[in-house]
N, C-alpha and C positions, 0 to 999 in steps of 0.2 A: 686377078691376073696383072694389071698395071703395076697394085701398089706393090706387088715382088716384085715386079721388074726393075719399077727405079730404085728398089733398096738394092738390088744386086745388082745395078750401074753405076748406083753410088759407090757404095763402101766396097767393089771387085777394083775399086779403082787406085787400091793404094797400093798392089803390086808394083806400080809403075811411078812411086812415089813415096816422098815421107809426110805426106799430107796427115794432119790429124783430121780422123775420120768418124767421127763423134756420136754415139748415141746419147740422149740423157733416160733417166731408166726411172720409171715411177716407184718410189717408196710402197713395199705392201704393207695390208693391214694388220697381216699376220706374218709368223717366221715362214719361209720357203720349205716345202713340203719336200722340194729337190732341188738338185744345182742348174737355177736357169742359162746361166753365161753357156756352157758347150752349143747353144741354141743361138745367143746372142751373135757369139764367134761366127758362126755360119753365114752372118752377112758380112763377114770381110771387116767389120767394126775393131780399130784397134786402140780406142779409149773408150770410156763411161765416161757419164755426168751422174752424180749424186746432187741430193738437193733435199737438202734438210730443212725446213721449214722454221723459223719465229714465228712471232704474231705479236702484230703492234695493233694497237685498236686506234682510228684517228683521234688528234685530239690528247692521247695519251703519250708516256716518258716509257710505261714499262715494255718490256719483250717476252714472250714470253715459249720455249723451247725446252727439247727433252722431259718432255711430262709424258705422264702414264698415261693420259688419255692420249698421246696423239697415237697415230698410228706405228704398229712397231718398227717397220723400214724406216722410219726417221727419229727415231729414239738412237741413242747412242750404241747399243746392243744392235740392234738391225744396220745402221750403216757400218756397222765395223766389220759384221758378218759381209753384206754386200763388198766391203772394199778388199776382205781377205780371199771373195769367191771372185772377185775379178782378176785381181791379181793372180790367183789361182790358174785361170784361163789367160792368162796371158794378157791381160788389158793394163792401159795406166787408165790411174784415175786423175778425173777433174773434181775437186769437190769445192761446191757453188754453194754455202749456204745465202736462203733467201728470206727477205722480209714480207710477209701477207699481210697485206691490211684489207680487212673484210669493208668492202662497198668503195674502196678503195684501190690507191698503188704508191708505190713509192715516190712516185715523182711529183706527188702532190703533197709530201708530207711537209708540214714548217711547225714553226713553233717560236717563241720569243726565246730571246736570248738567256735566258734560265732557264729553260725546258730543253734549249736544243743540247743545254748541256748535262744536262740530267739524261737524257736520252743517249745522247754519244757514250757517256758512261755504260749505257746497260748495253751500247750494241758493240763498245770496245768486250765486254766481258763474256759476249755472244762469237763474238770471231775468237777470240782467243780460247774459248772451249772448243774450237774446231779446230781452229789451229795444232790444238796437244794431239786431237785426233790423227790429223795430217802428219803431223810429225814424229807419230808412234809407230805409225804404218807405212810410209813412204811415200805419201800422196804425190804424185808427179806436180801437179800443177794447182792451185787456190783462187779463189772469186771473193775479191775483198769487199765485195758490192755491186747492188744489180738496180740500175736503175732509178737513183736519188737525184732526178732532175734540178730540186731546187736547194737539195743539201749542196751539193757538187759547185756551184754559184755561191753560196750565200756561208758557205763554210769550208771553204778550200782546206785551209788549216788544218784543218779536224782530217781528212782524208792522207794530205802529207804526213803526219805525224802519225796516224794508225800505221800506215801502209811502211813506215822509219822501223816501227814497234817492230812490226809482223815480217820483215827483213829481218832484224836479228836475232829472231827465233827459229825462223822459217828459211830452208835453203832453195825451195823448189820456186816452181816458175809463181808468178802472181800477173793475175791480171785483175780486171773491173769490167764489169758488162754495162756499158751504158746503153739507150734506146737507141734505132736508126736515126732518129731526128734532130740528136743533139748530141751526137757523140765528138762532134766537132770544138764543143764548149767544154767539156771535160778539162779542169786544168790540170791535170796531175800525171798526166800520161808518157811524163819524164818518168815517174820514178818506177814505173811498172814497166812487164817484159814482153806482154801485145797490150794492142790497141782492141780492146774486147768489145763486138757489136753486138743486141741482139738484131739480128738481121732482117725485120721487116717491112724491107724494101716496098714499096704500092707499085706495081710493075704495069699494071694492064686488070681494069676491070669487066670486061669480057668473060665469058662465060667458057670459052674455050679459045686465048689469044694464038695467036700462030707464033713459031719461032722466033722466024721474023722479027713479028710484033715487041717478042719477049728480048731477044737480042739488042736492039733499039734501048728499050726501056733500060736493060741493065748496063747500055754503054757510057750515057752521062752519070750512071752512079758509079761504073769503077772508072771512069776518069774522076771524079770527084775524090773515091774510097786512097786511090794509086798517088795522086796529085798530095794529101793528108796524110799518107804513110813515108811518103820521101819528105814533106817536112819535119815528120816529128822524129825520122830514122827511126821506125817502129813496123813489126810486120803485122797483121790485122787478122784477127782470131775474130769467128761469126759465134759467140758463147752460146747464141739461140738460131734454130733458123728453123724452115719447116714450113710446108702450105697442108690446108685444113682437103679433105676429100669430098670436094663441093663444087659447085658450080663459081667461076670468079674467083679462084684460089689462089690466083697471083694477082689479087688488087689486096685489099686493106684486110687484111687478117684478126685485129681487133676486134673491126665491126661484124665481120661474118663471124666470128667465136660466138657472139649476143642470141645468133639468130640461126646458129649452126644445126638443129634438129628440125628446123623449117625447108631448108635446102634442098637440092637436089644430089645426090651421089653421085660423085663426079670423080672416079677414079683415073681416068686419061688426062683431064688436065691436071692435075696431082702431080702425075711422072711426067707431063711436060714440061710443067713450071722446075720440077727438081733437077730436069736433063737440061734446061735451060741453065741454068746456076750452076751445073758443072762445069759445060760446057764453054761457059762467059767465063767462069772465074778460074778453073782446073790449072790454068801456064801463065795466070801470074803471080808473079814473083812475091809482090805483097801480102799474097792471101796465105796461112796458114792451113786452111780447114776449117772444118767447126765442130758443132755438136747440134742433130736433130733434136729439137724439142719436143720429147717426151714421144 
């Protein structure tokens, strides 16, 4: 019961706006038996996130994507099919591809200066197979990168000048998803068209916070988010957002992902934490929308 409610509180909400109202949609394993978007449409949803996968192993230069083994929704053939049955339905697409590092994540990734460049090479030739995608099919909007905590620092350069490349090929929007925690460090956010968060704000570890509690919690972060968005004159896209259907599902989303089949099912605070976030962020000006993670 809850978890309809807040999906039909959320995304009912873009009558009364041009909010991007975002799902991201898991890659299947296999092709679609039938056309799921007329289902998808029904929650008022009027963008996709795709999310096509690499695979960097720590430690390593190569990437490795569109292989036979992965699964077919993130093969080249399934997200083409997903972006023509959106489109279909009426949706723009966001297409995020992402890097996986098994025991790992992005923002831990480094490497010496001969490797980071052997690597940028193979993950310039990883966006730019997605990019032809995007650009074959009218992808509305592109995710140049999700999360490269110590790339983003230690290799400004290399982000400037992908992101110069994938401008002159590419006409639609671009952003970059960095983490809630350091998206303030990001230097490049001159040359992209939002400020892309993933939105894991730690609001209240409480088991079921009150409004109240939750409105508190998110008032120093969008003074903080709003205060960042008029310096950089940049409107602020959440590329990730979403709380787990558990107990404490607006504190630290991370750590309860670890320990997420130990928990208790907690579908009310679920639609509180998401009716809070509408609510907090819905009339201002800065926030663009987002897209629910997965």
């Amino acid at each position: 019961k809850y978890a309809l409610s807040f999906l039909g509180l959320v995304l009912s909400l873009h009558i009364f706006g041009q909010h991007i109202n975002g799902l991201t949609i898991v890659a299947t394993p296999d092709a679609f038996p039938s056309d799921p978007y007329p289902r998808i449409a029904q929650t008022n949803a009027n963008w996709v996130c795709l999310v096509p996968y690499g695979f960097t192993r720590p430690g390593q230069t190569d990437i490795h994507y569109n292989m036979d083994r992965q699964w077919g929704g993130e093969r080249k053939a399934g997200l083409v099919e997903n972006i023509k049955l959106a489109k279909k339905n009426g949706f723009k697409v966001f297409l995020k591809p992402q890097i996986y590092i098994p025991g790992s994540w992005p923002g831990s990734l480094d490497f010496d200066d001969n490797d980071w460049t052997i690597w940028e090479s193979n993950y310039e030739a990883f966006i730019e197979f997605y990019i032809n995608i995007a650009i074959e099919f009218d992808v509305e909007m592109f995710c140049i990168g999700t999360e490269f905590k110590k790339s983003e620092q230690k290799r400004s350069f290399f982000w400037h000048k992908l992101i110069e490349k994938t401008r002159c090929l590419y006409a639609g929007k671009l952003t970059y998803s960095s983490n809630w925690d350091s998206y303030s460090d990001v230097p490049f956010w001159e040359d992209l068209d939002y400020v892309g968060i993933s939105s894991y704000f730690p609001l209240s570890d409480k088991k079921n916070p009150s409004s109240r509690t939750l409105k508190k919690s998110w008032a120093s972060v969008i003074a903080e988010l709003k205060d960042f968005a008029e310096t950089k004159n940049k409107k602020i896209l959440f590329t990730e957002y979403g709380y787990l259907s558990v107990d404490g599902c607006a504190g630290k989303t991370w750590l309860l992902e670890k320990k997420v089949k130990q928990l208790t099912i907690n579908q009310l605070a679920q639609a509180q934490a998401f009716e809070a976030l509408y609510k907090n962020l819905w009339d201002q000006s800065f926030w663009v929308g987002g897209f629910i993670w997965k």
